[in-house]
C-alpha positions as protocol buffer text, in pm:
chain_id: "A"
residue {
  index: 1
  type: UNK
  ca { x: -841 y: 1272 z: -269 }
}
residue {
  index: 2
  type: UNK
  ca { x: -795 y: 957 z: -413 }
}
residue {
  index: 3
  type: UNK
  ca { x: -470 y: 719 z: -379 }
}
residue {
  index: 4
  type: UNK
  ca { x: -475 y: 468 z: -682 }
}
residue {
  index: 5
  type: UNK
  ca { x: -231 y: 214 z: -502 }
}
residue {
  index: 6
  type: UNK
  ca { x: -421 y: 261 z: -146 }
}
residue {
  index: 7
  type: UNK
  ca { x: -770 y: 197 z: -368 }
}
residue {
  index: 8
  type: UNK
  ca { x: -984 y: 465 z: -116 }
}
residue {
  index: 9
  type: UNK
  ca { x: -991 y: 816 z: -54 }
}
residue {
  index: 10
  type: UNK
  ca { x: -773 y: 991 z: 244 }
}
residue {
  index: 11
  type: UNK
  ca { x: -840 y: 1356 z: 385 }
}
residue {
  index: 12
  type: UNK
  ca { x: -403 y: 1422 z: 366 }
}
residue {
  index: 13
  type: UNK
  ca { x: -329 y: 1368 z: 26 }
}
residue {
  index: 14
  type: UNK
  ca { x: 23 y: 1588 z: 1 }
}
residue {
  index: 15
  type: UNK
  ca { x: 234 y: 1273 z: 183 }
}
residue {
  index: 16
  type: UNK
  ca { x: 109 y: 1045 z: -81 }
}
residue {
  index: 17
  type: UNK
  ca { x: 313 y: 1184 z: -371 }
}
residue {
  index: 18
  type: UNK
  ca { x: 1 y: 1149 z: -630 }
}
residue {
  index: 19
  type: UNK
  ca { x: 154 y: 1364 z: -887 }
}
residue {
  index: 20
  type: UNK
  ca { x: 466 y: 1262 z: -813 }
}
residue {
  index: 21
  type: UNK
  ca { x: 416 y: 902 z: -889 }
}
residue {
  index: 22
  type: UNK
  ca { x: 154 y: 953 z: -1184 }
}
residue {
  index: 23
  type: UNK
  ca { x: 524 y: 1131 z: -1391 }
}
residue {
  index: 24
  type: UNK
  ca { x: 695 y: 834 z: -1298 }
}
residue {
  index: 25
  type: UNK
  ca { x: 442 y: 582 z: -1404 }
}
residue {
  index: 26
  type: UNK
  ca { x: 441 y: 814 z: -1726 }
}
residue {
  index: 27
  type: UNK
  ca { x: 847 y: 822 z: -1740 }
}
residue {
  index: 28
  type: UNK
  ca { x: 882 y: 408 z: -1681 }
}
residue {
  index: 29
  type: UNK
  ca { x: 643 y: 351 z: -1897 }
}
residue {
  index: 30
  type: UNK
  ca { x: 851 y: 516 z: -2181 }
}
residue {
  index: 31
  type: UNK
  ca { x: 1178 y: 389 z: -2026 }
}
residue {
  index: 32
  type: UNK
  ca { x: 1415 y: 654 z: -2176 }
}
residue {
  index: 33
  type: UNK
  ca { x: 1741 y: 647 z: -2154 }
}
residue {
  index: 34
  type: UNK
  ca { x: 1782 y: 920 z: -1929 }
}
residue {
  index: 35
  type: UNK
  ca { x: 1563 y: 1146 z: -1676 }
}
residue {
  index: 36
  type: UNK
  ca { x: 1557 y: 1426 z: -1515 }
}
residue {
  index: 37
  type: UNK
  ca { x: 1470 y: 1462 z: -1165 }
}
residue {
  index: 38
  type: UNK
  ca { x: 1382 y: 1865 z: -1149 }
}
residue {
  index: 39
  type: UNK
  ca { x: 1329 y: 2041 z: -796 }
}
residue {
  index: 40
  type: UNK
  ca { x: 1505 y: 1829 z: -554 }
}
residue {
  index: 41
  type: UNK
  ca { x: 1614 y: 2116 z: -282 }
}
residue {
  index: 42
  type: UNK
  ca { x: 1357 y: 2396 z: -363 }
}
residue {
  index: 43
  type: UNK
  ca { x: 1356 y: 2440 z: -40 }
}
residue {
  index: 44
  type: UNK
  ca { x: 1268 y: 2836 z: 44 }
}
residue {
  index: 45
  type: UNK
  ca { x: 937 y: 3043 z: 46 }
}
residue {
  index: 46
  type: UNK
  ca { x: 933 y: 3326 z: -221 }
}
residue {
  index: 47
  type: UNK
  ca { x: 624 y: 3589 z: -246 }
}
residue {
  index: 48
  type: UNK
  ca { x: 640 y: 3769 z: -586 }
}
residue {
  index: 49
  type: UNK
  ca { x: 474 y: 4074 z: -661 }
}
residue {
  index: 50
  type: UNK
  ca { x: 237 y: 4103 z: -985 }
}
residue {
  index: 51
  type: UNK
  ca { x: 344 y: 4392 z: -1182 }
}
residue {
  index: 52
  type: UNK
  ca { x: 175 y: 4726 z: -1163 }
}
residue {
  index: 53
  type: UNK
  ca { x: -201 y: 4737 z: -1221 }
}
residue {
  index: 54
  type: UNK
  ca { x: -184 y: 4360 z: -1267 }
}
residue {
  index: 55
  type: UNK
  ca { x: -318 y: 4073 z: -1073 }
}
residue {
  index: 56
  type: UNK
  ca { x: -233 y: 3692 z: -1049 }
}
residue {
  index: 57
  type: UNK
  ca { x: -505 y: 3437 z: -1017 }
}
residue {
  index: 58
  type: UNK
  ca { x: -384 y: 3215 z: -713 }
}
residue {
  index: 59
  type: UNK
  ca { x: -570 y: 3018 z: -482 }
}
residue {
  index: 60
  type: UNK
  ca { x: -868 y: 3109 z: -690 }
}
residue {
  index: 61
  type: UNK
  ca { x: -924 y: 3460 z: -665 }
}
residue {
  index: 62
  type: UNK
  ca { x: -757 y: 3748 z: -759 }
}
residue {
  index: 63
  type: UNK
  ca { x: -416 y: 3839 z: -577 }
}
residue {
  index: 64
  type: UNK
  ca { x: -124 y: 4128 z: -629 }
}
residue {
  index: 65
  type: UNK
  ca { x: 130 y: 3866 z: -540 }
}
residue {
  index: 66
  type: UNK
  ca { x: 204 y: 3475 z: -542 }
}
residue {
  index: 67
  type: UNK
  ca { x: 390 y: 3237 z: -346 }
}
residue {
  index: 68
  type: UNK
  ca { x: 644 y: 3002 z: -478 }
}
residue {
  index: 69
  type: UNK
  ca { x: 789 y: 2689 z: -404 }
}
residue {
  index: 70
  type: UNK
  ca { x: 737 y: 2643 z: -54 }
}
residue {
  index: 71
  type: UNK
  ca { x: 406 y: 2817 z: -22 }
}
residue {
  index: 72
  type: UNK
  ca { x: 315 y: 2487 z: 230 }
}
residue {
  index: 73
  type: UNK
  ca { x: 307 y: 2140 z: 232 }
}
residue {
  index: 74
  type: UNK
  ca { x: 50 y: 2097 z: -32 }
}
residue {
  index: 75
  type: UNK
  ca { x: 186 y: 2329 z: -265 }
}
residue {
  index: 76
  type: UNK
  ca { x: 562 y: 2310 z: -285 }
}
residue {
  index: 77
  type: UNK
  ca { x: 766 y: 2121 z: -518 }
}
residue {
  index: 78
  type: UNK
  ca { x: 1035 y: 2025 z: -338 }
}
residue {
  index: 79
  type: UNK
  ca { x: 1155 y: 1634 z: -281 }
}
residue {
  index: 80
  type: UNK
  ca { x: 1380 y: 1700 z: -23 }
}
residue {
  index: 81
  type: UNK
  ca { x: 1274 y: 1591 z: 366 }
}
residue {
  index: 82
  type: UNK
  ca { x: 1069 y: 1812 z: 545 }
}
residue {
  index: 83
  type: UNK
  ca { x: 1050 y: 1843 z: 908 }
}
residue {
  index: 84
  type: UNK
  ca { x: 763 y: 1706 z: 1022 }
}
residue {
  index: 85
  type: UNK
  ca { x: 447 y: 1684 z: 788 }
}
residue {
  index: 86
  type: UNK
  ca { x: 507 y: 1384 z: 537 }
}
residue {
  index: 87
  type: UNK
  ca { x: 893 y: 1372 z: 637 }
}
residue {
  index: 88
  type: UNK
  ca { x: 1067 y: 1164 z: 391 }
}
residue {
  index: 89
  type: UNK
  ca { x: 786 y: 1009 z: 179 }
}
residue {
  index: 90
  type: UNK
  ca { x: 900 y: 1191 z: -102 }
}
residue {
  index: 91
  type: UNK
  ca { x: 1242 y: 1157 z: -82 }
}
residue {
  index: 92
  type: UNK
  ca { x: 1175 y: 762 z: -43 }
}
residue {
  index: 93
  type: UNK
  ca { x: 950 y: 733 z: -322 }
}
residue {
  index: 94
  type: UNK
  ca { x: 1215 y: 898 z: -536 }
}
residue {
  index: 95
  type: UNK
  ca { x: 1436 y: 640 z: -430 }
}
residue {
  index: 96
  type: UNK
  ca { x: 1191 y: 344 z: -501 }
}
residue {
  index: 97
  type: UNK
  ca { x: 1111 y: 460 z: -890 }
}
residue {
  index: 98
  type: UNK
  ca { x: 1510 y: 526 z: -909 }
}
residue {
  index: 99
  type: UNK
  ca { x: 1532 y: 148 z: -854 }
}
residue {
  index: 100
  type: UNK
  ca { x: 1269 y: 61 z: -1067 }
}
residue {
  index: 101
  type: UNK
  ca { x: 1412 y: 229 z: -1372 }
}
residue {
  index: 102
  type: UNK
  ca { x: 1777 y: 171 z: -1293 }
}
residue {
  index: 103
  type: UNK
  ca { x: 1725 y: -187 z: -1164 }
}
residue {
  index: 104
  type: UNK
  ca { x: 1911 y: -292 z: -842 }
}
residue {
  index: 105
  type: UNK
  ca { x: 2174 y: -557 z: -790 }
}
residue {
  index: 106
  type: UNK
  ca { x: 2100 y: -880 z: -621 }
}
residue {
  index: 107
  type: UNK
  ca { x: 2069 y: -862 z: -254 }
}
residue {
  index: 108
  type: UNK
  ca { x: 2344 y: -1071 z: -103 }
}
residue {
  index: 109
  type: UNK
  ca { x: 2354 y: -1413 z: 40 }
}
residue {
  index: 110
  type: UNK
  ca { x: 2529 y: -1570 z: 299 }
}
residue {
  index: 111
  type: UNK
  ca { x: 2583 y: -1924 z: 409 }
}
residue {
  index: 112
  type: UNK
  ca { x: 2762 y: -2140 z: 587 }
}
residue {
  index: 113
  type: UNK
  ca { x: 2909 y: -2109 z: 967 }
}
residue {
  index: 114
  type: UNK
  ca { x: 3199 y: -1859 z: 1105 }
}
residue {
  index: 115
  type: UNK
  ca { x: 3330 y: -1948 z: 1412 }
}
residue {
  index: 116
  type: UNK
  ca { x: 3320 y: -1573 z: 1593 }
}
residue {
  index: 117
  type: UNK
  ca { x: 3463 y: -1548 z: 1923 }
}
residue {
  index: 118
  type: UNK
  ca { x: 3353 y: -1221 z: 2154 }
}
residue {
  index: 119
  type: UNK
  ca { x: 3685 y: -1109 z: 2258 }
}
residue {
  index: 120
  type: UNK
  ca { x: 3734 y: -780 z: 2137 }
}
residue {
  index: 121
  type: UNK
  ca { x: 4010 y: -904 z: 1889 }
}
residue {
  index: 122
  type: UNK
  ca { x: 3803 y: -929 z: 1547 }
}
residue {
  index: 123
  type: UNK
  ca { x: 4034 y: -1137 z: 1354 }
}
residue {
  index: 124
  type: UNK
  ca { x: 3767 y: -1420 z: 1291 }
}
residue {
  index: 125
  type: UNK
  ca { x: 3557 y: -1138 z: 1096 }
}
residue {
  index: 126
  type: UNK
  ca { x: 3782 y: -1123 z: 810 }
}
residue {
  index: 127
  type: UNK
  ca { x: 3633 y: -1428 z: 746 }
}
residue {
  index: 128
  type: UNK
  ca { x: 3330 y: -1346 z: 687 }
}
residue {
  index: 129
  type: UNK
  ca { x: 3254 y: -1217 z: 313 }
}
residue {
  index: 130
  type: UNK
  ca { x: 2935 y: -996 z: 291 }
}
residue {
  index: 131
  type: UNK
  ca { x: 2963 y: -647 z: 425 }
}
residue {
  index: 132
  type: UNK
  ca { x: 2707 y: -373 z: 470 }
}
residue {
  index: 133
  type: UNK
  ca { x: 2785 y: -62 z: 433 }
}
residue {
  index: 134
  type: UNK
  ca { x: 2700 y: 320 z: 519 }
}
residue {
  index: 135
  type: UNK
  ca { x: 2756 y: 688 z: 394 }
}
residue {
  index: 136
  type: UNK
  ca { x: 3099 y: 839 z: 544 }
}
residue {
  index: 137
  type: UNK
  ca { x: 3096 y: 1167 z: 702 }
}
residue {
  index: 138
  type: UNK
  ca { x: 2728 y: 1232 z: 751 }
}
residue {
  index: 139
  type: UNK
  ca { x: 2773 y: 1332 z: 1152 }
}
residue {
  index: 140
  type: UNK
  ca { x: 2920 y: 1636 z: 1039 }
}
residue {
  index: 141
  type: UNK
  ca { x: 2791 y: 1922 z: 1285 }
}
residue {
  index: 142
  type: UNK
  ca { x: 2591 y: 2160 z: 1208 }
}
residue {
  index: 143
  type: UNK
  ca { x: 2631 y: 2542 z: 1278 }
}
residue {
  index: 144
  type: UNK
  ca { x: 2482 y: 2793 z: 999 }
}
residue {
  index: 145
  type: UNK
  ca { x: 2207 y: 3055 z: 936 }
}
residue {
  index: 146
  type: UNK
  ca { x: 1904 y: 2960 z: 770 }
}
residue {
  index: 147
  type: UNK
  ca { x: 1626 y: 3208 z: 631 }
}
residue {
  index: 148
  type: UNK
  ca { x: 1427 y: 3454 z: 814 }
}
residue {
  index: 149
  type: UNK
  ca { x: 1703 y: 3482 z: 1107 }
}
residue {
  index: 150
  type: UNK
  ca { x: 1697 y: 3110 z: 1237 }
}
residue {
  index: 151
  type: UNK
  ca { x: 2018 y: 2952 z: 1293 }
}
residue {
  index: 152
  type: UNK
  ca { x: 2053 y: 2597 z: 1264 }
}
residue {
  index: 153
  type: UNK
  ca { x: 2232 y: 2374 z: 1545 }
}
residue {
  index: 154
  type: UNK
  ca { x: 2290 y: 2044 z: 1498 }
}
residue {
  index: 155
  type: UNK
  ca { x: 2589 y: 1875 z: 1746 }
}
residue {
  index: 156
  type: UNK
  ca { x: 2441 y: 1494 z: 1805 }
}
residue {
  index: 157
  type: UNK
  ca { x: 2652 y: 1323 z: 1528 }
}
residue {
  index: 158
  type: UNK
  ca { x: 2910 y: 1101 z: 1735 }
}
residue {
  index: 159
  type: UNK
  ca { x: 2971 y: 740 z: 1619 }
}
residue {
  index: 160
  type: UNK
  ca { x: 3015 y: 787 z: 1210 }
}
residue {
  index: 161
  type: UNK
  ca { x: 2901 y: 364 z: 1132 }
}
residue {
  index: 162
  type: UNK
  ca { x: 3074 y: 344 z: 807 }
}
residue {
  index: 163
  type: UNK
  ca { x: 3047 y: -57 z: 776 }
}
residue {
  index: 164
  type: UNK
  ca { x: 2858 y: -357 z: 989 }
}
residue {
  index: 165
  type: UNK
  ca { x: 2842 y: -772 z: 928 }
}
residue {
  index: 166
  type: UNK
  ca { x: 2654 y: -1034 z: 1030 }
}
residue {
  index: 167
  type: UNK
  ca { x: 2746 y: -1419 z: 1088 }
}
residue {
  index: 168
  type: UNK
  ca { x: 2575 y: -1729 z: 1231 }
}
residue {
  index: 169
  type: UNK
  ca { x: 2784 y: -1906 z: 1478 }
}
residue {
  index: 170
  type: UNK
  ca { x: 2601 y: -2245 z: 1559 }
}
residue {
  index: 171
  type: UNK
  ca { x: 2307 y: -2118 z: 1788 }
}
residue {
  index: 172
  type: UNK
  ca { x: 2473 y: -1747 z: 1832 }
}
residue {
  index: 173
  type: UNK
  ca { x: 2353 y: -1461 z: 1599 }
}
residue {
  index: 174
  type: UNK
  ca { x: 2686 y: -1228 z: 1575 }
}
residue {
  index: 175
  type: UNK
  ca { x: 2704 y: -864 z: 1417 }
}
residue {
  index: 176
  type: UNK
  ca { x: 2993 y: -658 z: 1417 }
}
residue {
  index: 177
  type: UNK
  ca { x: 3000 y: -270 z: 1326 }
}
residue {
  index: 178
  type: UNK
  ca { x: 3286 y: -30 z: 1241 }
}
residue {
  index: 179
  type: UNK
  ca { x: 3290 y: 288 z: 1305 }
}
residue {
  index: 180
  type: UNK
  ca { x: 3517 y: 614 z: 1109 }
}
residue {
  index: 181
  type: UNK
  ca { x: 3702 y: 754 z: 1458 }
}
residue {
  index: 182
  type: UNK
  ca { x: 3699 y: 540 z: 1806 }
}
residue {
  index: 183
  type: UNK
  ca { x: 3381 y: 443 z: 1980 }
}
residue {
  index: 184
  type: UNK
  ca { x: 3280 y: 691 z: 2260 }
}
residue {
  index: 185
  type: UNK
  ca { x: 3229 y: 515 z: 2590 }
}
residue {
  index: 186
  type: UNK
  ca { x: 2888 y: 279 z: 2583 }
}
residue {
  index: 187
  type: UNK
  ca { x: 2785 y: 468 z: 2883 }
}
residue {
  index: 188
  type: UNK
  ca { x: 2667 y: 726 z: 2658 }
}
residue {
  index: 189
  type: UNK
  ca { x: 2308 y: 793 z: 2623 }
}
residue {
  index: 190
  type: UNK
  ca { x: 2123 y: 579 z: 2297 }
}
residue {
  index: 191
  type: UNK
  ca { x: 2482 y: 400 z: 2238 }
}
residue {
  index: 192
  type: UNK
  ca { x: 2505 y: 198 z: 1931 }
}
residue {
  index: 193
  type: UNK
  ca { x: 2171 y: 100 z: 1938 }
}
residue {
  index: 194
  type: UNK
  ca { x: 2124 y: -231 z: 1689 }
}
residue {
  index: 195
  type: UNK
  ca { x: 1737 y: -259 z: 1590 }
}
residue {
  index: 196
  type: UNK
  ca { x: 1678 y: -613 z: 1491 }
}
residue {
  index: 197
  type: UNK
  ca { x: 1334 y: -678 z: 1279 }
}
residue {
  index: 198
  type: UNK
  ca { x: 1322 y: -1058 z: 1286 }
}
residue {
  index: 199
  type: UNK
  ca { x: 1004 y: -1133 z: 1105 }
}
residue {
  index: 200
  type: UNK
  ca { x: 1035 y: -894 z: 816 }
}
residue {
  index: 201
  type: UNK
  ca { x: 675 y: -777 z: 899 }
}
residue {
  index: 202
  type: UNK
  ca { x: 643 y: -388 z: 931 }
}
residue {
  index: 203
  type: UNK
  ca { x: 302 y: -428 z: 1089 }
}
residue {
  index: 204
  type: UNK
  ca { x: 445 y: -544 z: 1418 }
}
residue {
  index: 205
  type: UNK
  ca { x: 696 y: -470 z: 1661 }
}
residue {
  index: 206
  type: UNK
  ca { x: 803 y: -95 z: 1655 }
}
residue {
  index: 207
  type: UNK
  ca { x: 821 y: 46 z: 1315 }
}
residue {
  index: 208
  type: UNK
  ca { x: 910 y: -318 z: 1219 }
}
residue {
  index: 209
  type: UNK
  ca { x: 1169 y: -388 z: 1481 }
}
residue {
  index: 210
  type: UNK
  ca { x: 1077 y: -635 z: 1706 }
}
residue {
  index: 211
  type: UNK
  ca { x: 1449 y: -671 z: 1936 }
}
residue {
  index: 212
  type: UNK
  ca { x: 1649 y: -359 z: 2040 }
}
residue {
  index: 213
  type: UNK
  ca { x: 2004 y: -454 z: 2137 }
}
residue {
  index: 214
  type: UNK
  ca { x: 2180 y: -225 z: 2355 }
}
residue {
  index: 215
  type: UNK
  ca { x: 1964 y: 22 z: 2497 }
}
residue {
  index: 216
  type: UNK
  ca { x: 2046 y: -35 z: 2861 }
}
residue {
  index: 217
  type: UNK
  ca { x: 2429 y: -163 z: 2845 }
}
residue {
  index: 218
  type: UNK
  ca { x: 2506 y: -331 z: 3123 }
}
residue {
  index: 219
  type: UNK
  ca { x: 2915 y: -308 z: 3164 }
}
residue {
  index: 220
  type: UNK
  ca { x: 3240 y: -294 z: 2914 }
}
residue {
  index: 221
  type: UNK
  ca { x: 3138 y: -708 z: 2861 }
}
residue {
  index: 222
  type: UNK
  ca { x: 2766 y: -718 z: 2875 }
}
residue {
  index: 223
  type: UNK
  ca { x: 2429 y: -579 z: 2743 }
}
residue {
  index: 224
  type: UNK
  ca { x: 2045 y: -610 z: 2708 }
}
residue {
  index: 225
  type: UNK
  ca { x: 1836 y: -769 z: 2442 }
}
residue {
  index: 226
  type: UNK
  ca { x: 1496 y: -600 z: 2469 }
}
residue {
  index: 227
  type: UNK
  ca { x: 1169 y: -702 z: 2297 }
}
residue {
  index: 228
  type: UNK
  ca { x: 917 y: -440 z: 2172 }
}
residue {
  index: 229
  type: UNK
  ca { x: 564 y: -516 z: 2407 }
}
residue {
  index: 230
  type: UNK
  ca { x: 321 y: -215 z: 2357 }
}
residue {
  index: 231
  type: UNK
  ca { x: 129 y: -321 z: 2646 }
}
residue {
  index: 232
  type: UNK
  ca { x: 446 y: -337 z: 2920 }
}
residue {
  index: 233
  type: UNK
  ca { x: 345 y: -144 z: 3201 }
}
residue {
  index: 234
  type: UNK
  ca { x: 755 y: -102 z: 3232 }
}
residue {
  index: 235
  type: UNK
  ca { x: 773 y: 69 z: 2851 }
}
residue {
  index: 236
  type: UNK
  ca { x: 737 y: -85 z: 2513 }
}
residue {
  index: 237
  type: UNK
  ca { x: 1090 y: -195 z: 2546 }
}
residue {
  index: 238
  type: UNK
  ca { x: 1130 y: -486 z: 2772 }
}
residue {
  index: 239
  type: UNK
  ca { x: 1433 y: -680 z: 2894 }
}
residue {
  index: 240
  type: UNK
  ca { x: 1408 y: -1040 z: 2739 }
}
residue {
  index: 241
  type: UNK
  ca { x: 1772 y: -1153 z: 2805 }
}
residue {
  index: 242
  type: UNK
  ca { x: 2168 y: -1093 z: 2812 }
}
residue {
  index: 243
  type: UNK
  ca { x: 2417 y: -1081 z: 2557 }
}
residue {
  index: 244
  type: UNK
  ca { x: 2789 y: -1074 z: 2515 }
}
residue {
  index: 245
  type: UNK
  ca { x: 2981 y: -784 z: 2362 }
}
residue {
  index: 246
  type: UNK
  ca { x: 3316 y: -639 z: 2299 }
}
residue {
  index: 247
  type: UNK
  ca { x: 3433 y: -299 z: 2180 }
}
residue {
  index: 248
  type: UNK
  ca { x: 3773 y: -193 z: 2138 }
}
residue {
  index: 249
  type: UNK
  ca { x: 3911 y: 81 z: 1881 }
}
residue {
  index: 250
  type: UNK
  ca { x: 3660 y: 143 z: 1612 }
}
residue {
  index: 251
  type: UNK
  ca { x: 3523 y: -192 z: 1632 }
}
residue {
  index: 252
  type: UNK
  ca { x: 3235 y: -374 z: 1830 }
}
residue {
  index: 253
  type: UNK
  ca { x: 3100 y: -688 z: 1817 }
}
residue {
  index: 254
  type: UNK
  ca { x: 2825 y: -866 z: 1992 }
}
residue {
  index: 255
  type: UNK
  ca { x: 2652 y: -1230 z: 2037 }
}
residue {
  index: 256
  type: UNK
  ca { x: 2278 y: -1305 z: 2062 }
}
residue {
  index: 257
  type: UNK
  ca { x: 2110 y: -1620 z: 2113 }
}
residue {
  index: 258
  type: UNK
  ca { x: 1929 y: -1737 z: 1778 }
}
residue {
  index: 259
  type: UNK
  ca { x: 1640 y: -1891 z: 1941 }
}
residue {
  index: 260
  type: UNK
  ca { x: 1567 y: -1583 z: 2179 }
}
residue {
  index: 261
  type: UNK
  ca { x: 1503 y: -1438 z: 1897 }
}
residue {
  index: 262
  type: UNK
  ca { x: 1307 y: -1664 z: 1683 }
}
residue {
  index: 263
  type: UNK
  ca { x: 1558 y: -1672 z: 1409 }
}
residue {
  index: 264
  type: UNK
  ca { x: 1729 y: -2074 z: 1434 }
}
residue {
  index: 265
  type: UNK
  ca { x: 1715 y: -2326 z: 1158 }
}
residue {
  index: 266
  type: UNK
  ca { x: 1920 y: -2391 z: 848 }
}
residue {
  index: 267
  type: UNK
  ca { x: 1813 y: -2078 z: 655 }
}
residue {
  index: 268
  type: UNK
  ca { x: 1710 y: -1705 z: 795 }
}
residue {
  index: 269
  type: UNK
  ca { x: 1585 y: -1398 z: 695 }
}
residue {
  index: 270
  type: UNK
  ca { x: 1584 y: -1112 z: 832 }
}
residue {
  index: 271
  type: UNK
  ca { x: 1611 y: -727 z: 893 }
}
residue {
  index: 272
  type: UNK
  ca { x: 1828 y: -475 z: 1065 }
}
residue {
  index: 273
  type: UNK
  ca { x: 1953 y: -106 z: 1141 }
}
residue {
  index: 274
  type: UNK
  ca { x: 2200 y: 32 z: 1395 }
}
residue {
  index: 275
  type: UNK
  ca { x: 2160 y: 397 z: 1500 }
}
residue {
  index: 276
  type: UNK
  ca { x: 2353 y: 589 z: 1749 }
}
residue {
  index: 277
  type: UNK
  ca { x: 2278 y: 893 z: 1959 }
}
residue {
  index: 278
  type: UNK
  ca { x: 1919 y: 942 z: 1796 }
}
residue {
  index: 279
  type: UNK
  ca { x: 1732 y: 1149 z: 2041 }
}
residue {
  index: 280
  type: UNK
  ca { x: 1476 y: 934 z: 2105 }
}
residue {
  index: 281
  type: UNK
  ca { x: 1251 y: 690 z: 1952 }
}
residue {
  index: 282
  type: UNK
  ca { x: 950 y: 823 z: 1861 }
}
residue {
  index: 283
  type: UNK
  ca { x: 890 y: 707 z: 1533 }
}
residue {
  index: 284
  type: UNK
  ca { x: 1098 y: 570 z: 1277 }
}
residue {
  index: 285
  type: UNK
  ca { x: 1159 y: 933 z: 1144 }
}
residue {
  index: 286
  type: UNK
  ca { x: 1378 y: 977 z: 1491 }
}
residue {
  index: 287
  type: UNK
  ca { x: 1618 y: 735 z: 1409 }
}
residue {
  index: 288
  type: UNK
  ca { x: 1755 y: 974 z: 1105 }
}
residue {
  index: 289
  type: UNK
  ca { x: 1747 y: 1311 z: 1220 }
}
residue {
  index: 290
  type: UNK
  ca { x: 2043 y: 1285 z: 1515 }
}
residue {
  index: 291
  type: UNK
  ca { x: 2332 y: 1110 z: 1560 }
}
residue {
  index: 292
  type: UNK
  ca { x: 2410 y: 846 z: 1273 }
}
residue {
  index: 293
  type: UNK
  ca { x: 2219 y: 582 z: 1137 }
}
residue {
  index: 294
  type: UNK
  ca { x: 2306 y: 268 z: 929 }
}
residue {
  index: 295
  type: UNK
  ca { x: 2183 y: 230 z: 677 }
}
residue {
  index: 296
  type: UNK
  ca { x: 2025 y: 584 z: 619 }
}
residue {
  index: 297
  type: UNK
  ca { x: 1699 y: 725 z: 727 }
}
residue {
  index: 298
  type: UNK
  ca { x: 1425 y: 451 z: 709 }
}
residue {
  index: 299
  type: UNK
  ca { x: 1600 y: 185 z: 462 }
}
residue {
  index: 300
  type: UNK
  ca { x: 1704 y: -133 z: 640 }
}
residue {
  index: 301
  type: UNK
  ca { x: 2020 y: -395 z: 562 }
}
residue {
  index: 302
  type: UNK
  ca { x: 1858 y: -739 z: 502 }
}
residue {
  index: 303
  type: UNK
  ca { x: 2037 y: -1109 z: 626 }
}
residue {
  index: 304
  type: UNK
  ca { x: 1993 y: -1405 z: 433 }
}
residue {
  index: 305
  type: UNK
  ca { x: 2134 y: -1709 z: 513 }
}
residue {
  index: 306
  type: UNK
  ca { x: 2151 y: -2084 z: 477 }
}
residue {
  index: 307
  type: UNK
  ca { x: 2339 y: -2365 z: 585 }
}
């Protein structure tokens, strides 16, 4: 099938959204003052008998019953995530044509200097004006019955990030994050893990991301700052320096060196996301589905700056 925006032909087409996009283009192009998103959690396979002595033609040939909805991943008409399959593409193209047809407010600029001092007090933060922030409450647990006897389990939401910041201190990079309830110990597994992409290029690093802060912590005062190296025979992840943190409460903070990370000068851009407890990192998809992540599922918080 054919992807107009990819201009060639793939063998997948169902995580493109085709005919998703083709009402949209078809909706903006009217710009109305209102629409209507149908079939958002349609969610559930239903098989529906033809009445008696009649037949429905599905799948082209003749059939005493049809599925609906969630027949598979072709032919469903659901939005919401899937497990698996084309994952969120839906769900993030909806978002996309949302913003094109609602518009979007200006992305936020910083500038200027804090001074930010790693002690594990936070009073310098109020200082600092721009604030990102994320959905409260989604680490909820999950313990209910599903269709077709499953039972869904879900018990990896911990640290509920509800807001983060971000402010240059001279050649130190600083980001504090705020959590709902009181920061489990950072001996726990995947702890507040900050993913840093400093060039704003998806096509390198992983999934973007080029620095991972914190996944080896190395005491109460101390972590890692790993850089993303596919070809490490030690992991993708590799150890590329030290950095100073504090956590007290529901707050952390933490210091990185600008030039470690490519990002000095008088005026930056760049990208990040913290996620804790995610089970691992396969693909950016992982990041979402356990534990919490800030901002939510693939979106990212963007830093500009300038002296």
């Amino acid at each position: 099938t054919y992807v107009p925006w990819l201009g060639k032909t793939v063998d997948r087409p169902e995580g493109y959204g085709i005919y998703f996009q083709e009402r949209w283009d078809e909706a903006l192009e009217v710009d109305p003052s209102f629409i209507y998103i149908n079939d958002w959690n349609e969610w559930t396979a239903g098989k529906y008998n033809a009445p008696e002595g009649e037949t429905y033609d599905f799948m082209r040939r003749k059939s005493n019953f049809r599925f609906i909805d969630q027949y598979n991943s072709e032919f469903n008409r659901s939005i919401q995530p899937m497990k698996g399959g084309y994952t969120d593409n839906y769900y993030m193209q909806m978002a996309q044509n949302i913003r094109r047809y609602k518009g979007v407010r200006p992305i936020p600029k910083s500038s200027g200097e804090n001074h930010i001092e790693i002690n594990g007090k936070f009073d310098d933060w109020k200082s600092v004006e721009v604030e990102y922030r994320d959905t409260i409450g989604d680490t909820a647990h999950r313990d209910y019955p599903g269709y077709g006897g499953l039972h869904y389990t879900e018990d990896s939401g911990r640290n509920d990030i509800v807001a983060s910041k971000v402010a240059i201190d001279g050649d130190k990079l600083c980001f504090y994050a705020e959590t709902k309830e009181p920061l489990t110990p950072h001996t726990d597994p995947n702890w507040m893990l900050l993913l840093i992409d400093a060039d704003q290029n998806h096509d390198t690093g992983w999934c973007g991301y080029d620095y991972l802060i914190n996944k080896n912590v190395t005491d109460e005062k101390h972590t890692t700052i790993s850089r993303y190296n596919p070809d490490s025979p030690d992991g993708p992840w590799v150890e590329a320096g030290q950095a100073a943190y504090r956590y007290t409460d529901k707050s952390l903070e933490i210091s990185l060196p600008r030039d470690l990370l490519g990002l000095d000068g008088n005026e930056l851009s760049f990208d990040f996301h913290w996620s804790d407890n995610p089970t691992d990192l396969k693909d950016a998809i992982s990041l979402c589905t356990n534990g919490d992540s800030a901002p939510n599922r693939r979106f990212n918080y963007r830093f500009i700056w300038k002296r």
